[in-house]
N, C-alpha and C positions, 0 to 999 in steps of 0.2 A: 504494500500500500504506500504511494506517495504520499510524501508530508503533508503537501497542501490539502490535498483527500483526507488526511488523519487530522486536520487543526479544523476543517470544516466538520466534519464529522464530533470530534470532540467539545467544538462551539455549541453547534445546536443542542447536543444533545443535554449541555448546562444550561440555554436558556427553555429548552422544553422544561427542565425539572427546575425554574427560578422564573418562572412568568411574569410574577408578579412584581418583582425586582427589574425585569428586564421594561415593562410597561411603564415602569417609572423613572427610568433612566432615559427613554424612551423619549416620555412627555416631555418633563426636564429638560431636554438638549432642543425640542421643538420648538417650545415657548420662547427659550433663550436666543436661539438663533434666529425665528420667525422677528422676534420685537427688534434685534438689529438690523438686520437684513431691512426692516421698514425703516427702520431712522437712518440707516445710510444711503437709502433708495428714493429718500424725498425727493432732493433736487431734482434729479433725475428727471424723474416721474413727474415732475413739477413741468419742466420745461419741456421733455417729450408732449405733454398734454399741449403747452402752449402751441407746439412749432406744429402740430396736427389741425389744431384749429384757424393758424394763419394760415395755414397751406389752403383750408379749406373753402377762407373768407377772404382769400386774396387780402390779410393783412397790409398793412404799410407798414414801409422801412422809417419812417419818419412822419411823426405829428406834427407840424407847427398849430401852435395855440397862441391867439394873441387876444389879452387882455382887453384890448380898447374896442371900440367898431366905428363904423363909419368908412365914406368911400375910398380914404386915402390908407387904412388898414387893409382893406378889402383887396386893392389895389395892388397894394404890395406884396401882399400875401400870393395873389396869383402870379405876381413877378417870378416865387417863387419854382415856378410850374417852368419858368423858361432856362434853369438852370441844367447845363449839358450833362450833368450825371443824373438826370430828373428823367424817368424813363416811360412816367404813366404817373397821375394824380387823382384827385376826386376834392372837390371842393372850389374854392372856402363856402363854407356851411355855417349857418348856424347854430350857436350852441344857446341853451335857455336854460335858466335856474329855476327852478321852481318848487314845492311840494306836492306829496300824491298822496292821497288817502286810496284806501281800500281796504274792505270788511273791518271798518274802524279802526284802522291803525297807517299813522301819518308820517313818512319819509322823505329826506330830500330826493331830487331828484334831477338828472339833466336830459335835458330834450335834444336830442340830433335832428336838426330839418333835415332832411334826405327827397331823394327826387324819389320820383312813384316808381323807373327803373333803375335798378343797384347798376352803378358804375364799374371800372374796370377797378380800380382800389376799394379795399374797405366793402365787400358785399355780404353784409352779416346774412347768414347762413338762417334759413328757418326752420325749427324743431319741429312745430304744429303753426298750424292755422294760415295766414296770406300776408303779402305783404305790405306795408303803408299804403292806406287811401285817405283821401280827406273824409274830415271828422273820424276816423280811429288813432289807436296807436297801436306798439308792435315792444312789447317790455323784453329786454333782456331776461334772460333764464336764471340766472341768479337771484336776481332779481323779484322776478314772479316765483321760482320759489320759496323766495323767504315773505313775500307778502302773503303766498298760499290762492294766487289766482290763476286763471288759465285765460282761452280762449273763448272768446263770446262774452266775459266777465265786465264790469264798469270800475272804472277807476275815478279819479276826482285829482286833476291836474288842475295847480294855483285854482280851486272853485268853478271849473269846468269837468261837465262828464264828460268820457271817450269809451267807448269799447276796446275792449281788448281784440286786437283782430289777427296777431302772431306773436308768439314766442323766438327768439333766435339768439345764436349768441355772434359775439364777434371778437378778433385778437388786438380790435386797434384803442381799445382802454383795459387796463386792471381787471383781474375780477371781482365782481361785485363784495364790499361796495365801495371799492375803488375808481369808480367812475366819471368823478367831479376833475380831476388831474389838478388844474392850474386854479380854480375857482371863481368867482365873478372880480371881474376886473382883475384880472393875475393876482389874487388875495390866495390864503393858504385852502388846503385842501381840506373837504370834510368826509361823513360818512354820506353817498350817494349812492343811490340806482340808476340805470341808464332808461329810457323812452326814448322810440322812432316815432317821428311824427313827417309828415309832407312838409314840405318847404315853406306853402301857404300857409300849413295849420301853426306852423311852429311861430311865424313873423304876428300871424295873429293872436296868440295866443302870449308873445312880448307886449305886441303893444297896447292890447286891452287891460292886459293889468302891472303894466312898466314893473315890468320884470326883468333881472341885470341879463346880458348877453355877451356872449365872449364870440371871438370866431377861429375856424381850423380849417386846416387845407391836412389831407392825407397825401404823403408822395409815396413814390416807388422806387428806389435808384437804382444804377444801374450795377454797383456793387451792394446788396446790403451790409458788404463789411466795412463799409467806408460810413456809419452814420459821425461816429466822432470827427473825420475830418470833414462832412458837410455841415456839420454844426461849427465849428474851425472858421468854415470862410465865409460863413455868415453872421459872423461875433458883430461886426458893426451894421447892421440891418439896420436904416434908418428909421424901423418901429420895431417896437420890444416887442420880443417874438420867444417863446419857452419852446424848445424842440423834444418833444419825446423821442428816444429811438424804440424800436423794438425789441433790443435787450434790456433796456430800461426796464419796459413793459411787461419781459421775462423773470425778471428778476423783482419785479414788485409783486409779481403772483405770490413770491413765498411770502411776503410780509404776515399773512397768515398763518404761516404753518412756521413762523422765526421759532415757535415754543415746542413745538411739534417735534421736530428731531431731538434737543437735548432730554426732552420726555422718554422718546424711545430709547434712545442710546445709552443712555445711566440706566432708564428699566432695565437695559439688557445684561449692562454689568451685574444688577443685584438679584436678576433673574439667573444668569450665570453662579454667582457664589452662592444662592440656595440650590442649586442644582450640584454643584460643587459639595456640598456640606453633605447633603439627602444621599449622593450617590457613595460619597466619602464613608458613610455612615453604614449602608450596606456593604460595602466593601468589608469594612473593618468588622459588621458582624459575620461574615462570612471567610472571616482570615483563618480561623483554624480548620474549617474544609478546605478553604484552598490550599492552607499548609499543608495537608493531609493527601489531595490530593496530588500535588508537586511532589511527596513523599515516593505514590503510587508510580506516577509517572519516571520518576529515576529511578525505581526499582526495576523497571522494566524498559531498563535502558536507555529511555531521553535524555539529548542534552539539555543543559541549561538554555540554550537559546529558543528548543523549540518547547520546552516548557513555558517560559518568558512570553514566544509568540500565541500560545495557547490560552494564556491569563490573561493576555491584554488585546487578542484580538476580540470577545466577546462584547469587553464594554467601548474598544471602536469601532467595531460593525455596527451596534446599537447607535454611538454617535452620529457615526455617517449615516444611518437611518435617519432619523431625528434631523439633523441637517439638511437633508434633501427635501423635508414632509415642511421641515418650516421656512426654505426656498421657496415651496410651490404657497404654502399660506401667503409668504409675503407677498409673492407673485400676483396673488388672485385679489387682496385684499390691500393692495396698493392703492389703484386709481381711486377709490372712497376718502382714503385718506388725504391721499395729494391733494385732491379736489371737492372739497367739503362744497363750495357753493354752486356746485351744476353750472358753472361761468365757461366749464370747459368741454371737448369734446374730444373722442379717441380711445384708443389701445395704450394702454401704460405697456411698454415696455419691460422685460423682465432684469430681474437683480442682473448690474456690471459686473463684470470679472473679477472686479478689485474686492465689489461687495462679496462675491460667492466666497471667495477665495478668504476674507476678511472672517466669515463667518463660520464657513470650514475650521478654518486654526480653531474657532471660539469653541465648536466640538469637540476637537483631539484634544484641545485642552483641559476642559472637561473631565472628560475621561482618563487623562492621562494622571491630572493631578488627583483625582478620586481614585485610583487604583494603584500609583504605582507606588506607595509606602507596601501595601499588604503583598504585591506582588515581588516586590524586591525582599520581604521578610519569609515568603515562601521558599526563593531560591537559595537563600542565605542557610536554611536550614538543615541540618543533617539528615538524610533519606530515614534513618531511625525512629531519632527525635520526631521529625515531619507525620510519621504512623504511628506515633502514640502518644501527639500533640492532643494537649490540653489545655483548658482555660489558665492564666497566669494567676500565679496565687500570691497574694499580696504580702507582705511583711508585719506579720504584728506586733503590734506597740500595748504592752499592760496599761499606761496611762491610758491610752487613746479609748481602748477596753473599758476601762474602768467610768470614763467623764460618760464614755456615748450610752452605756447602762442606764444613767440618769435621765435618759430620752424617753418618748412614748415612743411605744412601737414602730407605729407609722413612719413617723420621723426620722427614727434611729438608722431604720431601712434603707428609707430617700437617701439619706446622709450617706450611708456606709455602701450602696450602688452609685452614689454621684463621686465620693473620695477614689473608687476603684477604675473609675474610667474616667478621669479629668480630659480626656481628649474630647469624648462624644458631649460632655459637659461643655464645654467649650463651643462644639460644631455646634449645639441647641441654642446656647447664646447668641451667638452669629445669629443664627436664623430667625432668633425670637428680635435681635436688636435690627435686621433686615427689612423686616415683616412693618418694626415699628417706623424704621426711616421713610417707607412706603405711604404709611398710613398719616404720619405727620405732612407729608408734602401732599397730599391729598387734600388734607382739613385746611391747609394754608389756602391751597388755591378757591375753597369754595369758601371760605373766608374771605377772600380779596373780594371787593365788588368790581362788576363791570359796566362800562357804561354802554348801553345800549344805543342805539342807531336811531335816531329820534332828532326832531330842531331842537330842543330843548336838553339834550344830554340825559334825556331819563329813557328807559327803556319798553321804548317803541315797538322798536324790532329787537328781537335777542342778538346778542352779538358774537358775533362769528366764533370771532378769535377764540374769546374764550370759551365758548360751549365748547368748539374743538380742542382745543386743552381739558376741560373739565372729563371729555369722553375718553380722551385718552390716558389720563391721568388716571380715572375710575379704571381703564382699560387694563395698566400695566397695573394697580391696585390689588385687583382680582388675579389677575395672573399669580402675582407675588404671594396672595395669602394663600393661594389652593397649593402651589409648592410647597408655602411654610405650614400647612394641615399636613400635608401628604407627610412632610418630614419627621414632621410633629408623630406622628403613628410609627413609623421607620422607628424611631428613636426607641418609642416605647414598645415597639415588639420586638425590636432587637433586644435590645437590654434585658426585659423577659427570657426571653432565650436563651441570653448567655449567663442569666444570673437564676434559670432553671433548680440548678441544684442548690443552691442557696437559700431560694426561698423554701425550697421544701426542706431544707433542715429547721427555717425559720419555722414552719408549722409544725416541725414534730417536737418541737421545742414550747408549742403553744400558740402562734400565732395565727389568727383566723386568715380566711382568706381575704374578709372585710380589709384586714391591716395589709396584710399583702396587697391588695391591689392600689389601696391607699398611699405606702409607699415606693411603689413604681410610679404613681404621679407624682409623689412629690419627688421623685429624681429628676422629672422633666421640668416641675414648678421652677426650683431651685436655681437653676442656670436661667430660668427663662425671667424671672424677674429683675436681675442683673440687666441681660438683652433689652426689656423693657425699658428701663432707666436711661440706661446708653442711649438708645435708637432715638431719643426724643431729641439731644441736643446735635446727634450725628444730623439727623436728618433737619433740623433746620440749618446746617454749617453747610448740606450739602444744596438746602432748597435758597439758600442765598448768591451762592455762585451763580444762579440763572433767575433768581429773580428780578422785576424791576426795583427802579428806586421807590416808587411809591406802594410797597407792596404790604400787604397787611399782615402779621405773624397770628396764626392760630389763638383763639381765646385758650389760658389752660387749662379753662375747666375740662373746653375737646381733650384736650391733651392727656389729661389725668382717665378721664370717663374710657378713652383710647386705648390707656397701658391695663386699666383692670380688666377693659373688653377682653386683650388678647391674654393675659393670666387667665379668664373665666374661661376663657377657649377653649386654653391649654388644659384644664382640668379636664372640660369635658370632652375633650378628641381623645385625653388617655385612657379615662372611665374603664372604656367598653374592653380596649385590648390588653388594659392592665389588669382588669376582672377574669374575661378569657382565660388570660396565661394564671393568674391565681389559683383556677378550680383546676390546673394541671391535677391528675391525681401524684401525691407523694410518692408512692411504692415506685409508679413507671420513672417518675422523675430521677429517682436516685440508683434503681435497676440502669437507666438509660445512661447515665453518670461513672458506673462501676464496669461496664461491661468494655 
């Protein structure tokens, strides 16, 4: 039998008989890789969307927007249309400031007079419904969906109705609601929607209720890589002129998603080092069978290498699993992300090379670091020793004897399983102080107030930004706690396990099961209240690095109500596995012990 034939054979056949271990290892690497793999995929995915949707709407390479109006603006503005790297235009246009009401709730808003035929630049694409006639309009899709309207719907523009008569979107502003740019008279920018309306409707529609008006010319050039140096030789325009480029354009899509990646990418860190601890953790309840079996295996001739390759290729087959499954999530569950306000259209491209390969490492790492202590003490061990390995027996101390006596049971227990394995005591911290860093940056963000899309600064319309942080934040939240339960159980059925014989001398000795199972929670209590304590200042040291200046810190009443949620957690995820292993019966336990 070839090797390779004998390491695949001997893999499966340890995760057929460790399912359960392996499905969690499994998940673990998924989540972790899956949350990266999205926060290094934004950009991306960001700009793919965009460059689909110029392609689609015959984008412009360059906006000019000018502040003032009148025929010597107007004027000049089309001057620009005669510039030799000018290769196709559409305007100057109308731009109108206004408000919209719909299904009672009131937005700014800007109107594009557009001709009844879309020109060669700039021909927003329609989703649903027709395109501009007089007396309708035609709402960007951003837009309409955050107002929650459609087609055939009535709007209320500056105190006039319009029908809604198309949805469409286009590349040549922001996504919504970044659609105001330069603002009335070149003032700053606000939170806006975009409206099409007809040329006539829109000049009417000014001058009935002297409403400010800006104006723009879309161009085309004949390099789009050149918008910097056409903005360059237009510095002295003799009327102020603000030039958007296209990349600009590209690049203010993210303004949205600015929170969005460092969300993901620390998620994935702390999703990474609870997947680290939990796999750590089985590992290490599982070192004296692998000891035992490394025994087996140089009994019968293996070397050390392809022992070596046998222990550590099951938990990286399972990584590269895991890797590949949360590839294809980030893959599918991208473009949602990128594109929170439907402003865009397209195929999100899948994870860059850099990201696969980024997130790759993130699994053999994983793995590597979770296995390779138990793996390297396997080999180190004598084929002997290795086949009649047993649990490590600790050193007794009469003092230590004598104080821990004066304990209650329960107590006594927790104590003297937590002093015996200071490592897994340790991993449980981690994950309990993990759990909390998660949970605190959480209550911050829904703590901060946001201000909503409205004339008035109150919340009108909900606001993008942060809903989209709120969901993703709750997102990676969940993630983090279902690992830190999963682990949470790990901890307390391992320990059970390897402290088997123990307890059952603990019972013949008088102890109910009641106490026994009592203290196996309180071996995971223990470490986990520390974890708690920590986690609250880590995770605000860590929720400051990305937050704004004006950002609000958690009341601590959250903060306190937060730490005993996840203590009351932690008792009751151990309850059940800690009771289970309790009603072990004593005889099988210490038969199972001696044999």
């Amino acid at each position: 039998m070839g090797s390779l034939v004998l390491v695949v054979r001997l893999v499966l056949a340890d995760v057929r008989r460790h399912q359960v271990q392996a499905a969690m290892l499994l998940l673990a690497v998924t989540v972790a890789t899956a949350t990266m793999a999205l926060g290094l995929s934004l950009r991306g995915v960001s700009e793919s969307l965009y460059e689909q949707t110029r392609a689609a709407t015959a984008g412009p390479d360059v906006v000019a927007l000018a502040g003032d109006t009148g025929p010597a603006v107007t004027s000049a503005l089309a001057s620009l249309a005669d510039d030799p790297e000018v290769v196709a235009h559409h305007g100057p246009y109308r731009i109108v400031y206004a408000d919209l009401t719909a299904r009672g709730r009131t937005s700014n808003v800007v109107v594009h007079g557009f001709a009844e035929t879309p020109g060669a630049v700039n021909r927003p694409l329609l989703t649903s419904g027709h395109w501009v006639r007089s007396g309708g309009t035609v709402l960007e899709r951003g837009f309409a969906t955050a107002l929650g309207v459609g087609v055939g719907d009535r709007v209320t523009i500056a105190g006039r109705s319009y029908p809604v008569a198309g949805i469409a979107v286009t590349a040549a502003t922001s996504v919504y609601p970044g659609a105001q740019q330069i603002g009335p008279y070149g003032g700053g920018s606000d939170y806006s929607g975009l409206a099409w309306m007809t040329r006539s409707d829109a000049r009417t529609l000014a001058s009935s209720q002297d409403l400010p008006v800006t104006m723009a010319l879309d161009l085309k050039l004949r390099d789009p890589a050149t918008t910097e140096a056409f903005r360059e030789a237009h510095r002295d325009f003799p009327v102020r002129i603000n030039f958007r480029s296209w990349q600009f354009t590209a690049g203010q899509d993210m303004v949205i998603l600015e929170n969005s990646r460092p969300i993901l990418v620390v998620g994935s860190w702390l999703l990474s080092f609870l997947a680290i601890t939990g796999v750590a953790a089985l590992a290490a309840g599982r070192a004296v069978e692998q000891t035992r079996r490394a025994g087996l295996l140089k009994a019968v001739g293996a070397t050390p290498s392809l022992i070596a390759t046998v222990l550590l290729t099951e938990y990286l087959a399972l990584a590269l699993a895991g890797d590949a499954l949360g590839l294809v999530i980030a893959r599918l569950a991208a473009p949602a992300i990128a594109s929170p306000t439907a402003s865009r259209i397209g195929d999100a491209a899948g994870p860059a090379a850099a990201t696969v390969a980024a997130v790759t490492v993130l699994a053999v790492v994983v793995a590597v670091l979770s296995t390779l202590r138990p793996t390297l003490r396997a080999l180190r061990t004598a084929t002997v020793t290795a086949l009649t390995a047993t649990a490590h027996q600790p050193r007794h101390r009469p003092w230590l004897t004598a104080l821990s006596a004066l304990l209650p049971t329960p107590l006594l227990l927790g104590l003297r399983l937590t002093a015996r394995r200071p490592g897994r005591a340790l991993l449980q911290a981690c994950s309990t102080a993990t759990t909390m860093i998660a949970i605190v940056a959480l209550l911050t963000l829904y703590a901060h107030p946001e201000r909503g899309y409205g004339l008035d600064g109150s919340s009108v319309l909900p606001n993008l930004r942060g809903e989209h942080d709120r969901r993703l934040m709750l997102a990676v939240a969940i993630l983090l706690i279902t690992l830190a339960v999963v682990n949470t159980i790990t901890f307390t059925w391992t320990t059970a396990m390897e402290a088997r014989a123990n307890m059952a001398i603990a019972r013949t000795l008088g102890a109910t099961p009641g106490q026994v199972s009592a203290g196996l929670s309180i071996a995971q209590l223990l470490p986990s209240l520390p974890g708690a304590v920590i986690g609250i200042p880590l995770g605000g040291g860590l929720l400051s690095l990305f937050a704004a200046r004006n950002a609000v810190d958690a009341p601590s009443s959250w903060l306190l109500i937060a730490a005993l949620t996840i203590l009351l957690a932690t008792a009751a995820l151990t309850a059940l596995p800690a009771r289970l292993a309790a009603r072990h019966p004593v005889a099988r336990a210490l038969s199972a012990e001696t044999t």
